[in-house]
N, C-alpha and C positions, 0 to 999 in steps of 0.2 A: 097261282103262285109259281114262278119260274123257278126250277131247279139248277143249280151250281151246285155242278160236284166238284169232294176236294180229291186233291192231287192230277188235275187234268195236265196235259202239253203245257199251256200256259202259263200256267204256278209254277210247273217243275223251271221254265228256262226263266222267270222271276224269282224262284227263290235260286236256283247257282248266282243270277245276278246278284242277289240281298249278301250271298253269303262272300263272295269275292267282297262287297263290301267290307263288309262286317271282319273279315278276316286283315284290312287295309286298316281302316281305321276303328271299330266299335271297341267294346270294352275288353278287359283283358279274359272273362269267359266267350266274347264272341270272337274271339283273335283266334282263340285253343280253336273251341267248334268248327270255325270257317275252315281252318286247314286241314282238321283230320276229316271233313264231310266237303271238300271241294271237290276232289271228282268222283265221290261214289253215289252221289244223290242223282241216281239214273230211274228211279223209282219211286210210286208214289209212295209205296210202303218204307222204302230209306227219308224219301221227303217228312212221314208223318212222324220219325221215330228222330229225324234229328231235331222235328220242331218240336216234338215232345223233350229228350234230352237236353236243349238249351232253353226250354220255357223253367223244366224241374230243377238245374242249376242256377239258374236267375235266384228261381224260387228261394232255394235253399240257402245262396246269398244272403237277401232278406233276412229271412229268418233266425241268421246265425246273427247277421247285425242288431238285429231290433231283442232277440233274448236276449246280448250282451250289454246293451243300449240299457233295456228294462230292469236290469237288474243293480245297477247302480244308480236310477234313478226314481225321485219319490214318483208317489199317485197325482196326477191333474185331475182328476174328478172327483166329481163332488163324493162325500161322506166316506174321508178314507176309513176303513175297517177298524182302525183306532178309535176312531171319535165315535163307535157307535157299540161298542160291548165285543168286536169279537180280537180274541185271541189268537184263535186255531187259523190255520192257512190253507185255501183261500175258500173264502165264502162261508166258514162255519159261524153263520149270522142269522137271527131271526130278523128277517128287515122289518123296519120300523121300531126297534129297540131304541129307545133314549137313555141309558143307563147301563153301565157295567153290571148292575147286581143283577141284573136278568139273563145273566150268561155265565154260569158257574159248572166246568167240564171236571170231569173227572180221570183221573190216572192211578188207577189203582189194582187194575185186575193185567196179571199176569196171562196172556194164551196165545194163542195163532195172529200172526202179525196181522191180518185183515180184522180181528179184533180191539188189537191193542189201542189204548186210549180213552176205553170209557167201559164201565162198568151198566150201564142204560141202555142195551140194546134190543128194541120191540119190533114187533110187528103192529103194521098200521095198516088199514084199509081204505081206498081212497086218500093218499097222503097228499100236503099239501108241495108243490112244485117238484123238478124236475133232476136227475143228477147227472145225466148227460143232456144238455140242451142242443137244439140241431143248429147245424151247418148255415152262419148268417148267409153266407154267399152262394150256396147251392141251391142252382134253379131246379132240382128235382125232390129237396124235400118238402112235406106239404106245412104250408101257414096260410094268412091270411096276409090278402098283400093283392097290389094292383099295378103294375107295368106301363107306361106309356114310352113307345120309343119306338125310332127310327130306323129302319135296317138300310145296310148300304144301297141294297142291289133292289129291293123289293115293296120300300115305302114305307108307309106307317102301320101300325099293331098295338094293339091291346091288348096283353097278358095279367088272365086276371087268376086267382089263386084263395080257394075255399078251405079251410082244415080246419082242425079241431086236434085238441091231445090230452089225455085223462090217463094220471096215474093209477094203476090197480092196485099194488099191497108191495109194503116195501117193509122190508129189514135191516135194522141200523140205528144211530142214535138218535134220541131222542132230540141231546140239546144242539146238533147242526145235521145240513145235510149230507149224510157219510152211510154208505154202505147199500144195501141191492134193492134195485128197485125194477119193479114190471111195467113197461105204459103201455099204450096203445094211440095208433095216431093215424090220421087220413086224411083225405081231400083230393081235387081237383084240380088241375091246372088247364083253365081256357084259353084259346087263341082267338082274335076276330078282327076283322077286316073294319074297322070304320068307315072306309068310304066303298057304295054310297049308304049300306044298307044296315052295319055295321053285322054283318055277316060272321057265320061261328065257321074257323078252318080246320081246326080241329081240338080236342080235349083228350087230358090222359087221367086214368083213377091210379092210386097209390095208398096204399096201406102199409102200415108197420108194427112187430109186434118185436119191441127189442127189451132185454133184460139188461138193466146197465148198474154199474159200480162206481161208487167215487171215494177216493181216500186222500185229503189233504187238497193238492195239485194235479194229483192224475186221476184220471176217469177214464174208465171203460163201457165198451157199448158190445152185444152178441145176439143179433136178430134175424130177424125175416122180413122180408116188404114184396108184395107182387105188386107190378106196375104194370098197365096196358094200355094202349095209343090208338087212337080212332079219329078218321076224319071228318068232320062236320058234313051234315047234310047239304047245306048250300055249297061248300067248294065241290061236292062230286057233282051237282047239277050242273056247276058252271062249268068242272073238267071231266065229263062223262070217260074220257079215258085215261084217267090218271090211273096209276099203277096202285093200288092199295095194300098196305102193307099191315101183315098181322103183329105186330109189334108188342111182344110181351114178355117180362122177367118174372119167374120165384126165384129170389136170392136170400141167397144167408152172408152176412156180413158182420165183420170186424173191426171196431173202431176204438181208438185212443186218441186222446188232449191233455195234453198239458198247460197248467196254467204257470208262468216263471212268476208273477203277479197276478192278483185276480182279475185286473184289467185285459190279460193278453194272452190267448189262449194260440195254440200253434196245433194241429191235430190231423193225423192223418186216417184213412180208412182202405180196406180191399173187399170184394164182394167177389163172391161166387154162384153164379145161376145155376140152380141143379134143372128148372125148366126154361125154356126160352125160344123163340121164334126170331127170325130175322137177327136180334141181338146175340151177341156171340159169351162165353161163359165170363169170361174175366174183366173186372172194372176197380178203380182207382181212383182216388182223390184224398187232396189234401190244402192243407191254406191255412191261414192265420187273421188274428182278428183282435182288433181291438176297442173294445165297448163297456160302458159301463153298468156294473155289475150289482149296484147300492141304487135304494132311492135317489131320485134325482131332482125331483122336484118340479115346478112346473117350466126352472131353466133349461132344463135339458143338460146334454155334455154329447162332445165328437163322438164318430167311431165309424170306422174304415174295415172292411172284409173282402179280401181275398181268396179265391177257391179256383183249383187247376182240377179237373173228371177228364179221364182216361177213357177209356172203352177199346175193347177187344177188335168189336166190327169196324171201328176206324183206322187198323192198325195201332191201335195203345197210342195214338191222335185223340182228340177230344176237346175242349174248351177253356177259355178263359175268364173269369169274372172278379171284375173289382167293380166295390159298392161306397160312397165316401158318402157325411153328412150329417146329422144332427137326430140325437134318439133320446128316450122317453123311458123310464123302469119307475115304476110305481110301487108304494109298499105291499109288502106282504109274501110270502113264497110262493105263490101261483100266480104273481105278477111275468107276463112278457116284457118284451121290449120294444116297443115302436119308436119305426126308424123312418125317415124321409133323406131323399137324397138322390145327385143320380149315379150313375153306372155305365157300364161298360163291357158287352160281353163279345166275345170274336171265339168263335167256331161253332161244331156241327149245333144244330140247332136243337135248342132244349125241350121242342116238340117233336117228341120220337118217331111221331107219324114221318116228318121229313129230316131223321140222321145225317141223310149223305148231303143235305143241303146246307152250305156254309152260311154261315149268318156274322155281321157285324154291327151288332146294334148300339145304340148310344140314346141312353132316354133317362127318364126319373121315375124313380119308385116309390111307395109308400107300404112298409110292410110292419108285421105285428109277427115274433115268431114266438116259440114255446121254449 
């Protein structure tokens, strides 16, 4: 696998090119950027921090339009929250409810605002479904899902992607999902070469153990995940002296989402490595997404995800990913969501073994997440 690194000679006198552009004719945040980063992008580390600061302002464009957009318009998907019992906002739903009289909340007990609203708060063991759900568009949390696609520089890949997620014991109401719950979740993400031998390049393991909150529209997330990167046996055969790298995080991190509707969730997160190798302590991401949230039925409904990861060792440089296309929620609360569709992801590559190696891939996915 040939390596491209970012910010070489190259890129730097391509991106002053891009940004003279950009600062002549692109949009009115690339007009701003181009002029205040025309002559001080003399370094890869200025390189990574202005393409980071005009990817996150883009970003946050978006974002501002589509809450604003969302909120004065109805649901497009199927079984909006009305037609199926629930009240409370968003997602206080037993899916698969055919009736309002199954969904009877209570406001009666006066106490501590993260109680208010129901007088039914239990412990449960094993509960069913999840109150923070992960990241559709991060290629680093674990689900079940299969990659095929294209990289600009390097040919074809197959990423493939093993996990599992079981709630432990959670605290909170009865008649929706509101209030603390423990999970645990893991998996694999493999690399490999289909031609000719379909060859493994490398694999990373990831684990997490997060305690999350949900109340109304916002939810919270406070955990742990150790992730570690390893190159496959056959590419060190074929590259006897490729550099190998011990690539590993213990992090603890902090996440928030908002839902402005149940449909549309906007959420950011910061992570801090207290152990780490090659990776540097501080990391970031955030993105929006839009999927649906209710049974759907065997037609399915849209849904589109967005995710920008930062990382330390790139200079707070890091990645892009949008995912478009046609998904799948089945009844019950421990229903996922399968999704098909393709995507689009441009920078350091999502196999940690090769960080500094720029990636732009363009393929289709089929994933199932928690």
């Amino acid at each position: 696998m040939p390596e491209r690194s970012l910010g070489g000679r190259g890129e730097r006198q391509n991106l002053r090119l891009k940004i003279t552009t950009w600062e002549r004719g692109g949009s009115p945040v690339d007009q701003i950027f181009g002029m205040v980063y025309k002559r001080s992008c003399s370094s890869a580390t200025e390189i990574r921090t202005y393409q980071a600061m005009r990817l996150l302002s883009l970003t946050l464009c978006l974002l501002v339009v589509v809450a604003d957009f969302s909120a004065t318009t109805p649901s497009v998907f199927a079984q909006d929250p009305e037609s199926i019992g629930a009240i409370d906002f968003p997602e206080a739903v037993d899916y698969g409810m055919t009736s309002t009289d199954s969904y009877v909340p209570s406001y009666q007990v006066q106490g501590p605002s993260f109680l208010a609203g129901s007088d039914t708060w239990t412990w449960k063991f094993l509960p069913e479904g999840y109150l923070y759900h992960t990241y559709l568009a991060s290629e680093a949390e674990p689900r079940l899902a299969v990659q095929v696609f294209s990289e600009t520089h390097q040919g074809s890949f197959v990423d493939s992607f093993i996990g599992g997620r079981i709630g432990f014991v959670r605290f909170g109401r009865q008649d929706s999902p509101e209030g603390f719950q423990l999970d645990l979740l893991g998996g694999a993400n493999l690399r490999q070469d289909p031609t000719p031998d379909w060859d493994v390049d490398s694999v990373q393991f990831r684990y997490d153990i997060p305690l999350t909150y949900r109340k109304g529209p916002h939810a919270w997330k406070f955990g742990f995940y150790h992730i570690s990167a390893h190159l496959g046996d056959e590419f060190l055969i074929k590259n006897p002296t490729y550099d190998r790298l011990n690539w590993l995080r213990d992090s603890l991190y902090l996440g928030y989402s908002y839902f402005p509707i149940p449909e549309v969730r906007l959420y950011g997160e910061v992570g801090w490595a207290f152990n780490s190798d090659v990776s540097e302590p501080w990391e970031f991401q955030f993105g929006l997404e839009i999927a649906p949230v209710y049974p759907t039925g065997i037609h399915g409904a849209p849904f589109i995800a967005m995710n920008v990861h930062l990382h330390q060792e790139l200079d707070y440089g890091g990645s892009f990913n949008i995912q478009g296309g046609w998904s799948w929620r089945g009844e019950g609360l421990s229903s996922g969501l399968l999704r098909t569709g393709p995507y689009y992801f441009d920078g350091g590559s999502p196999q940690f073994s090769f960080y500094q190696v720029h990636e732009q891939q363009i393929g289709w996915g089929l994933w199932y997440d928690f």
